[in-house]
N, C-alpha and C positions, 0 to 999 in steps of 0.2 A: 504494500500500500504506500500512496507516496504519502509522506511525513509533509508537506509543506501545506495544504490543505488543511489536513486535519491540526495544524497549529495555528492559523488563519483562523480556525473554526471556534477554536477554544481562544483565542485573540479575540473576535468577533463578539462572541457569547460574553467574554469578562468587560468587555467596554460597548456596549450596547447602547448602555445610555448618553458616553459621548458620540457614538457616530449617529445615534438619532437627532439630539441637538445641533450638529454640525450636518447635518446632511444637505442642506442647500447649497452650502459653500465647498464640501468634502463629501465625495462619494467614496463610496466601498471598493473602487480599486486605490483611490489615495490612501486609506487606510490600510489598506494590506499592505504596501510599503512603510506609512510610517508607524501601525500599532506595535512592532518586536520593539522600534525604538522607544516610542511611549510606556508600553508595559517595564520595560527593562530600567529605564529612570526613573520610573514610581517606585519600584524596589529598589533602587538603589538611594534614593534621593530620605525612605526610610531607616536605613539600612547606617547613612553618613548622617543623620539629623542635618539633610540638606534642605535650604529653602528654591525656588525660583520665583525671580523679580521678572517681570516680561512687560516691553512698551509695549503699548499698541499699534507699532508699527511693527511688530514682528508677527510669521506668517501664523494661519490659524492653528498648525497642528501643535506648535508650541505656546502659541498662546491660551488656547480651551487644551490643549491635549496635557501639559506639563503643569503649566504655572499654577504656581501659590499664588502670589501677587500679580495682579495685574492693572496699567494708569497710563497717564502721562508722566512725565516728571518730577512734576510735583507730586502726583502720589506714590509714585515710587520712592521719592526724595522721605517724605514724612513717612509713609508706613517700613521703610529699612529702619528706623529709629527702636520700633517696635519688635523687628523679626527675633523668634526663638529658634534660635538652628546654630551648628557649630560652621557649617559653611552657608555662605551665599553664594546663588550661579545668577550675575544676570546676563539677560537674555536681551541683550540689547548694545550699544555703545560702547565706546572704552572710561569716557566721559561719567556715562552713567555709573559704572565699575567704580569708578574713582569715588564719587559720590558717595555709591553706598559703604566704600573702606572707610571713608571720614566719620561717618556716624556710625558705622561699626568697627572702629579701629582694634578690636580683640577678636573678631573673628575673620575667618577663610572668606577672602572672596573671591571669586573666581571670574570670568570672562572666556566663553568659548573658543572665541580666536582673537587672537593679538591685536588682527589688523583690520577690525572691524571701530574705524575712527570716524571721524566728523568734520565734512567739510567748513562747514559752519567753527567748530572748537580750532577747529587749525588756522582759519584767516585771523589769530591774534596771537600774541607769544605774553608774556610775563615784562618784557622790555620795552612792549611797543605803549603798556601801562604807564610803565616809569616815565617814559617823553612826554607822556601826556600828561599824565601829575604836573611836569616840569611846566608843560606849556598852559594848564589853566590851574592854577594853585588853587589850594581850598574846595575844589569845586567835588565833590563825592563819584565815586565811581559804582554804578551799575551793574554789576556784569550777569547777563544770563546764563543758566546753570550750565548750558551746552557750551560748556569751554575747561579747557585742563586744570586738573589743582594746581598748578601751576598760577597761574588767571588768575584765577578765585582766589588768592590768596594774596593777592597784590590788589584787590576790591577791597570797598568796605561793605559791600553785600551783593546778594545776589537775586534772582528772580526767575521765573519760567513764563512761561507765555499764559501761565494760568492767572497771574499774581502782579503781572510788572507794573499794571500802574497802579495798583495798591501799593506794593514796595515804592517806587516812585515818589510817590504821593506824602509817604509815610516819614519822609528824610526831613519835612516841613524846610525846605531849599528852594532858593528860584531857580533855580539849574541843576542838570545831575551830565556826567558821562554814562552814556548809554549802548554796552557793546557786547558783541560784535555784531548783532543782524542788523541792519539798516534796516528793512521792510517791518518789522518789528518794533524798532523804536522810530519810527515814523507812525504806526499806528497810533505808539504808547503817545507822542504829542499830538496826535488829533485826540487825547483823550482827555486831557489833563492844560491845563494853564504853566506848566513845571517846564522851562526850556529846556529840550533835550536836544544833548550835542552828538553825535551820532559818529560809527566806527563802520566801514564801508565793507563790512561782512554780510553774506548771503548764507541761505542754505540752497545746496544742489539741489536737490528737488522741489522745492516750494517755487524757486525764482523763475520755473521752468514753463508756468504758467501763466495766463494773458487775459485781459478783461476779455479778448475778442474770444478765447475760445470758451468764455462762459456765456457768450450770447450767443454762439455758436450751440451751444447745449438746449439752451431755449429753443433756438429756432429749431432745432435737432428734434426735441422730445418734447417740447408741446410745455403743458405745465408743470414746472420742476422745482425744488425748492434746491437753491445751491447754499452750500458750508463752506467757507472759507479759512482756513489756519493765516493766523494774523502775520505768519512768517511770508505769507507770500505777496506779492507787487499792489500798490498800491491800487492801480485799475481792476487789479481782480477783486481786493475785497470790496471796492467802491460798486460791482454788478454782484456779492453776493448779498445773499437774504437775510446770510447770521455770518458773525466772523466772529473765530473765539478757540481758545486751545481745546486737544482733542478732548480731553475732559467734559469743555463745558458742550460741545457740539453732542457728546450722546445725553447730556442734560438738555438739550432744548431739542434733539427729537423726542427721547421719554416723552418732553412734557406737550410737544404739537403734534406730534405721528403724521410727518406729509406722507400722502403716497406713493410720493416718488420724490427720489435725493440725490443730488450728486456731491461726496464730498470731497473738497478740492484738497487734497493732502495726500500722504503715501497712502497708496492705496490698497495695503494690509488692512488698513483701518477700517476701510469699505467693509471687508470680507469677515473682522471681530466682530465690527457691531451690527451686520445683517444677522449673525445668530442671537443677539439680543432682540433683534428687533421683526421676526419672521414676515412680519404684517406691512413694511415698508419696504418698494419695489429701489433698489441700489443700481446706480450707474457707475463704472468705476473707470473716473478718467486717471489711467493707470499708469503714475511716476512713480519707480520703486526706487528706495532708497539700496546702493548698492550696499551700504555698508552695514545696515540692518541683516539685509540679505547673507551676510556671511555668517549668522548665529543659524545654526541648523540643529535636529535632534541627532544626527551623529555626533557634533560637534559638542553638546554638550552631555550627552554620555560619554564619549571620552576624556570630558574635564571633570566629571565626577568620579570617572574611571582612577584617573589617573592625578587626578588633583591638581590639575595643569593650568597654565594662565593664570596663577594667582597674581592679584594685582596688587601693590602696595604702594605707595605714598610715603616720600620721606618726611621723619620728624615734624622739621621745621614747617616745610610746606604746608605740610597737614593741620597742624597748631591752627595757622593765618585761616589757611582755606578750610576751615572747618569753623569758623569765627564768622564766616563770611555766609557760609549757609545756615548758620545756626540764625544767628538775623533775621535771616530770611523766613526760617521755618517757627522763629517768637511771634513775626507779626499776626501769622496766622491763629496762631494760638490765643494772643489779644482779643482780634478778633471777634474769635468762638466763646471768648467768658462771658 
């Protein structure tokens, strides 16, 4: 009898109710490829008191199929604070990696492949800070959490696209340095009165997108509700319906349920929240992020295999840029009292 069936079978049988859930987005031949690797990291990730952190731009088999945690940034930034596990694997960035070492600086964390970075985190270095300090004294720096401990620790705080002009806002300053996304903190000043002085960073995938190819969408598919990630060009969020980190975009479909959505961001994201959402019809204008793309379920069984890609943060670094998100993660807490 052939033995690969009948493990499929018994695969099939013990994860039933993920491939029910995901079945719009993942049929049953994706899963017979990726369930030995999903079943094999649920045991093992027992096995190590492993946690997994997963964006939601990573793809769906590890996002529904693996993860413990799953957000944007900022909830991955705040809920690492809280993980009980001896290792963390995230399933995401290098950037993000680094993050979750700073608020877990005693425990393993891990990162599936090295060279899964950030175009975005690399258009700024820790130096190009110091000129700037040099060049507007006094004036507070910004920085969003998509950039190296490095960055962050030459900041006096930090933010994510969930939070910026709350942080922002929060410094009570008439000007801030706001870096590195430029379409980002262009939004943050149409939001706020707070002059923001801007660092001429993009991210690859967001900038890829054009007001025309969202009237292009309209004229395409009739009545549409578009979402826009405030990372991307100024025309485009000016023709979307909601602009708002990925966070808040599956809080205002929750709370509207159009019938049909396009949202303009990597479009993993499409494919996470259509199993949230069965009842809304998804268009997915599809820019993948290549570097997301490199965190796979191989990849990250054999980081828990093998305990590989641990990421660390030296000292000093760490100290500054862990001061700089901690900030970031008080106002929120204020907040919430």
């Amino acid at each position: 009898m052939n033995e690969l069936p009948r493990l499929h079978a018994d695969l099939f049988a013990r994860h039933a109710a993920l491939r029910e859930r995901t079945r719009h987005v993942l049929g049953d031949a994706d899963w017979a490829e990726h369930l030995p690797y999903v079943d094999a990291i649920l045991s093992l990730k027992r096995e190590k008191r492993a946690v997994i952190l997963a964006h939601n731009y990573q793809a769906p088999e590890i996002f529904h199929g693996v993860a413990d945690i799953v957000g944007d940034s900022l909830a991955l930034a705040q809920r690492a604070v809280d993980v009980d596990a001896d290792i963390i694997v995230m399933a995401g960035v290098h950037f993000m990696a680094e993050t979750a070492k700073l608020l877990n600086p005693g425990r393993t964390v891990l990162i599936p492949d090295d060279a899964a970075g950030c175009s975005l985190a690399e258009s700024i270095t820790a130096a190009d800070i110091r000129l700037l300090r040099q060049r507007y004294p006094g004036v507070p720096v910004v920085t969003y959490v998509n950039t190296s401990a490095e960055v962050k620790a030459e900041s006096d705080i930090c933010c994510t696209s969930a939070n910026a002009v709350q942080v922002v806002e929060s410094l009570g300053v008439p000007r801030v340095l706001f870096l590195p996304d430029q379409y980002l903190g262009q939004y943050v000043a149409s939001k706020t009165r707070v002059e923001i002085i801007l660092w001429q960073g993009s991210c690859e995938v967001h900038e890829r997108f054009s007001g025309q190819q969202l009237r292009d969408y309209r004229q395409q598919l009739g009545p549409v509700h578009l979402l826009a990630h405030p990372e991307c060009p100024q025309d485009v969020l000016a023709e979307a319906d909601f602009v708002g980190s990925t966070a808040a975009m599956i809080h205002h479909l929750d709370r509207l349920r159009p019938p049909r959505v396009v949202m303009v961001t990597e479009c993993s994201m499409s494919d996470n929240v259509a199993v949230q959402f069965p009842d809304i019809e998804f268009t997915r204008p599809c820019q993948l992020c290549p570097h997301m793309k490199r965190i796979t379920l191989p990849g990250i069984l054999a980081a828990l295999e093998q305990t590989q890609h641990v990421v660390d943060v030296a000292p000093g670094i760490a100290a500054k840029a862990r001061l700089a998100v901690q900030r970031m993660l008080d106002i929120g807490r204020r907040e919430a009292a």
